[in-house]
C-alpha positions in Angstrom: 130.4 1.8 67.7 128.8 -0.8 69.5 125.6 0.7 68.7 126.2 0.7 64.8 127.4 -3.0 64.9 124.0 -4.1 66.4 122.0 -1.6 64.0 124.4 -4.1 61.2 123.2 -7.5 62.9 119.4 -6.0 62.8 119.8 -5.7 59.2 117.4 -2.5 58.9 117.1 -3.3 55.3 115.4 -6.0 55.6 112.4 -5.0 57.8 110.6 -3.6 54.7 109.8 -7.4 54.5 107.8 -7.2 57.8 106.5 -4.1 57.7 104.8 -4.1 54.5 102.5 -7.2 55.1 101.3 -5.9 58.5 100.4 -2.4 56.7 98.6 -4.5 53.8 96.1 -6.0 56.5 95.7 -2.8 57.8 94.5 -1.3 55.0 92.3 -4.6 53.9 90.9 -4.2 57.7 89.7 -0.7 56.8 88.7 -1.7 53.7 86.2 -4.2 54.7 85.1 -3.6 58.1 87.6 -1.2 60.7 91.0 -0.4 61.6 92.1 -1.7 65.4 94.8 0.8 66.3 96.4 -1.0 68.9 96.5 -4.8 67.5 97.5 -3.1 64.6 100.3 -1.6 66.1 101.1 -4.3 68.4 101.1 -6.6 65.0 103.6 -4.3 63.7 106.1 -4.4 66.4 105.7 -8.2 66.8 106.7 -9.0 63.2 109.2 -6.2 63.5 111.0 -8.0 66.4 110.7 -11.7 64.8 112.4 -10.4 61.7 115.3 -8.8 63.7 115.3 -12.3 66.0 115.2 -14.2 62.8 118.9 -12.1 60.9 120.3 -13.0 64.6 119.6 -16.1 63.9 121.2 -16.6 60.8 124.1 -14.5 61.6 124.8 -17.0 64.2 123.8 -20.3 63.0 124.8 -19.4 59.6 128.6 -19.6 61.4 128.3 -21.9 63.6 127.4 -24.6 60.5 129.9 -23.3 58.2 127.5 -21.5 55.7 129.6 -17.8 56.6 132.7 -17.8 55.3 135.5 -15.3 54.0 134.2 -16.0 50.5 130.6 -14.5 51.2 129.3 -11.7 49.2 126.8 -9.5 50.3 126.0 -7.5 53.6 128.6 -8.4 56.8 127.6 -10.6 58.9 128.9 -9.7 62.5 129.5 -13.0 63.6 131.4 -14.0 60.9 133.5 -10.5 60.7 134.1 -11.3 64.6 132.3 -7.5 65.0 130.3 -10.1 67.9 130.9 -13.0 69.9 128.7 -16.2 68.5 127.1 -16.3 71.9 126.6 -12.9 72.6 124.0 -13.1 68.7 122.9 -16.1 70.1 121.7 -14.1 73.5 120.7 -11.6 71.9 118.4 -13.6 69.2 116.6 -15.3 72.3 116.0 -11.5 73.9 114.4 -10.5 70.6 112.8 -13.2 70.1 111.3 -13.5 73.7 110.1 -10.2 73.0 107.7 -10.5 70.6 106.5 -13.2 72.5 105.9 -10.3 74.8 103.9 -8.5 71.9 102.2 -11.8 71.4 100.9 -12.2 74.8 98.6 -9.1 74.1 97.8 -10.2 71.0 96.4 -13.7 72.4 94.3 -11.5 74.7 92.7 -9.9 71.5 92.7 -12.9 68.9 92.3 -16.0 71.3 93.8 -19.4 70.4 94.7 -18.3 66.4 97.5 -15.9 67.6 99.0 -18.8 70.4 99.5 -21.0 67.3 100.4 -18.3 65.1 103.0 -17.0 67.4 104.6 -20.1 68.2 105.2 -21.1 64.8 106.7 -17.4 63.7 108.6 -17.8 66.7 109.8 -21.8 66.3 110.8 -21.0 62.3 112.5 -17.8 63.0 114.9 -20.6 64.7 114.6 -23.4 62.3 115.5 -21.1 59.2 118.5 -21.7 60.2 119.1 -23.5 63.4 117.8 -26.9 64.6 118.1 -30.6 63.4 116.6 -30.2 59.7 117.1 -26.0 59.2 115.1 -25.0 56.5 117.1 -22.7 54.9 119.4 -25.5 54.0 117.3 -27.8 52.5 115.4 -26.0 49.8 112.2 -24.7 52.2 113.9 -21.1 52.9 111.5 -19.8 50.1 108.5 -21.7 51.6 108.9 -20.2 54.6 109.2 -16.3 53.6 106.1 -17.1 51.4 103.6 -18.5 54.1 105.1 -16.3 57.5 105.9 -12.9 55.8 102.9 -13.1 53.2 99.7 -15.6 54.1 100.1 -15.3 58.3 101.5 -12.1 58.0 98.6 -10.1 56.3 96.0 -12.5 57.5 97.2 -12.5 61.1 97.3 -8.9 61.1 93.7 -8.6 59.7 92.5 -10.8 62.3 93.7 -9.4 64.8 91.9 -6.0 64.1 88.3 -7.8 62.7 88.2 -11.7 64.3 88.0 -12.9 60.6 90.0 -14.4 57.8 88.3 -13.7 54.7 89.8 -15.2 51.5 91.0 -11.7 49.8 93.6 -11.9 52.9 95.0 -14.7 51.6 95.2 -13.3 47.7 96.9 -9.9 49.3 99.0 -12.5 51.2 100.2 -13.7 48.4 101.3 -10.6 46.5 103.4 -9.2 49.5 104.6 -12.9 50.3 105.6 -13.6 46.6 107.4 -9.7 47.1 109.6 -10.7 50.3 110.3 -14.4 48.5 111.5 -12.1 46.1 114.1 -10.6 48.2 115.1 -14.0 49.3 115.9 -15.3 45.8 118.1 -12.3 45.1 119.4 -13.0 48.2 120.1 -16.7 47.2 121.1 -15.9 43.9 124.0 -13.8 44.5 125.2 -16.8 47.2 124.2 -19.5 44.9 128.1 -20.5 44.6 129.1 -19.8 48.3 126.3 -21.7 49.5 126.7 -24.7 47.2 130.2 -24.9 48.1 129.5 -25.2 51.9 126.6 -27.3 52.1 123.6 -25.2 52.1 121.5 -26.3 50.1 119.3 -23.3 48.8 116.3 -23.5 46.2 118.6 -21.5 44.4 121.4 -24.3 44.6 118.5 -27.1 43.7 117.0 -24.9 40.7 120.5 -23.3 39.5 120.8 -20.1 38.2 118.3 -20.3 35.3 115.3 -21.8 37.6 116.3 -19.4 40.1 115.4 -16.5 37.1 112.2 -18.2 36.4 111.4 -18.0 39.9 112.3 -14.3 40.6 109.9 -13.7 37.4 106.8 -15.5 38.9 106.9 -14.3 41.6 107.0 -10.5 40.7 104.4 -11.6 38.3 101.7 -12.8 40.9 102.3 -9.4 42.9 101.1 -7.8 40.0 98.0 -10.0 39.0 97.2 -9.9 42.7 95.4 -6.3 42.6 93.8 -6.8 39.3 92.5 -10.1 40.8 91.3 -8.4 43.9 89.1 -5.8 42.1 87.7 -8.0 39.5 86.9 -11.0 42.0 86.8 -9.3 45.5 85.3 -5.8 45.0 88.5 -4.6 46.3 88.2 -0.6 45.1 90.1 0.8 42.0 92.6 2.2 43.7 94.0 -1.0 44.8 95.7 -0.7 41.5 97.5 1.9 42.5 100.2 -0.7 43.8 100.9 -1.6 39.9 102.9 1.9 40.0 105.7 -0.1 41.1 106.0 -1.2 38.2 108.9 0.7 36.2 110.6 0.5 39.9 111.2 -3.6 38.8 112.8 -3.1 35.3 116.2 -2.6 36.9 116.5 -5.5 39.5 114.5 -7.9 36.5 117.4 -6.9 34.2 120.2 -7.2 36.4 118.6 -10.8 37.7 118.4 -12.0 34.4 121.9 -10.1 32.9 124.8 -10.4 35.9 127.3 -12.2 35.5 129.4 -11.1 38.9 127.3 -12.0 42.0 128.4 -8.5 43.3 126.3 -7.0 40.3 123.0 -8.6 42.6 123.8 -6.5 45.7 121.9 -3.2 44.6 119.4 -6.0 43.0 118.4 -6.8 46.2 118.3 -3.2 47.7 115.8 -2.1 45.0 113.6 -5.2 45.5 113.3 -4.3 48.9 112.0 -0.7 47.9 109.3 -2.1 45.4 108.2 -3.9 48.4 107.7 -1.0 50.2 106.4 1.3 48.0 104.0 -2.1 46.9 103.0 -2.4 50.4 102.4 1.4 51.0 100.4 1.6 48.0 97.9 -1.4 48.1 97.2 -0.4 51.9 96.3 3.6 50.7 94.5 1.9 47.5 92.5 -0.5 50.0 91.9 2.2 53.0 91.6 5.2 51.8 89.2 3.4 48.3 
């Protein structure tokens, strides 16, 4: 029992979000110069361990301010179901988190100064999504956040850590898997818009409303799929980099249901198949890159 209540406060779901990036500059690494097995891996872990520190973090923050209540919809939260003490998530974010410091202190070894910086700020706004003086989640930055940590320093970092470099296709397959994960996020924000609004949080999907909030979900699905067709035509990425467009029927569902609910509940499988055309996006592009 104890052990499934903590798989709940990890959030499993969600690391598809972490994951996907890291494989991304993987496959760019092999693409344009060689794969580093062990930063790679390392890279992996480290984001896979910041994610997991970062749900902590909302699941206790989130009810400590207020933003949890009996009236969410969505996933449970353990803190707020009582499944875990506040200050036993609160422990255990810091043990997490600490962690992948851990990870990072290899990584510094291999990248130099880059990774201290990089780390530290994963690290500090894993907290300060939530948590702190001025959390970002609650004043409209949430989606700014998941766009620049889980897409730009995500598959940058990870290339860098494997080649030394930080060429500017990094930052075009940064964007595809970080619009991808913001993605997630406005579902996410979407189906709470009301909840949230009600107890202060104030969301990008509480600032836009419900129809900005569409508009956004649209753009950003659209600039994953320019991203490969830029990447080929500009960057000499190889054809099968296209492959990732695949995904493509896989979006139909969630766009529909984004654009057509009218019960927040109707967003909850909305998010879950986001999250799979992030994978299978992520999976793809990194064959298309590596194996092209």
């Amino acid at each position: 029992m104890a052990l499934r209540t903590w798989i709940l406060a990890a959030r499993p779901k969600t690391l598809t979000a972490a994951a996907a990036p890291v494989l991304v500059g993987t496959g760019l690494a092999a693409h344009l110069a060689d794969v580093a097995a062990l930063p790679a891996a390392a890279a992996l872990l480290g984001a896979v361990l910041i994610q997991i520190g970062t749900n902590l973090a909302n699941d206790y923050y989130d009810f400590v301010r207020g933003g949890d209540t009996e009236e969410r919809i969505g996933p449970t939260r353990v803190t707020q179901a009582g499944l875990l003490s506040p200050e036993t998530v609160k422990r255990a974010m810091f043990v997490v988190l600490g962690s992948a410091m851990l990870v990072g202190v290899y990584l510094v070894t291999v990248g130099g100064w880059p990774i201290v910086l990089i780390g530290l700020a994963s690290v500090a706004c894993a907290v300060l999504y939530t948590g702190g003086p001025y959390p970002l989640a609650y004043h409209g930055l949430g989606d700014v956040f998941v766009f620049v940590f889980f897409g730009l320093v995500a598959v940058g970092g990870t290339y860098y850590v494997q080649v030394l470099s930080w060429p500017p296709d990094a930052l075009l397959a940064g964007a595809a898997l970080g619009s991808l994960s913001t993605a997630l996020l406005v579902v996410n924000n979407l189906r709470d818009i009301d909840t949230d609004a009600r107890s202060g949080k104030r969301t990008l999907a509480v600032r836009l409303g419900p129809g900005g909030t569409k508009v956004e979900y649209i753009a950003l699905l659209l600039v994953a799929a320019a991203a490969p067709a830029v990447g080929v035509t500009l960057f000499g990425w190889p054809p099968a980099a296209l492959s990732a467009l695949l995904v493509a029927p896989l979006c139909a569902s969630p766009l529909r249901t984004v654009l057509a609910y009218h019960d927040p509940r109707e967003l909850i499988p909305a998010l879950g198949a986001t999250a799979r055309v992030t994978a299978i996006y992520g999976v793809l592009l990194t064959l298309g890159l590596g194996l092209g």
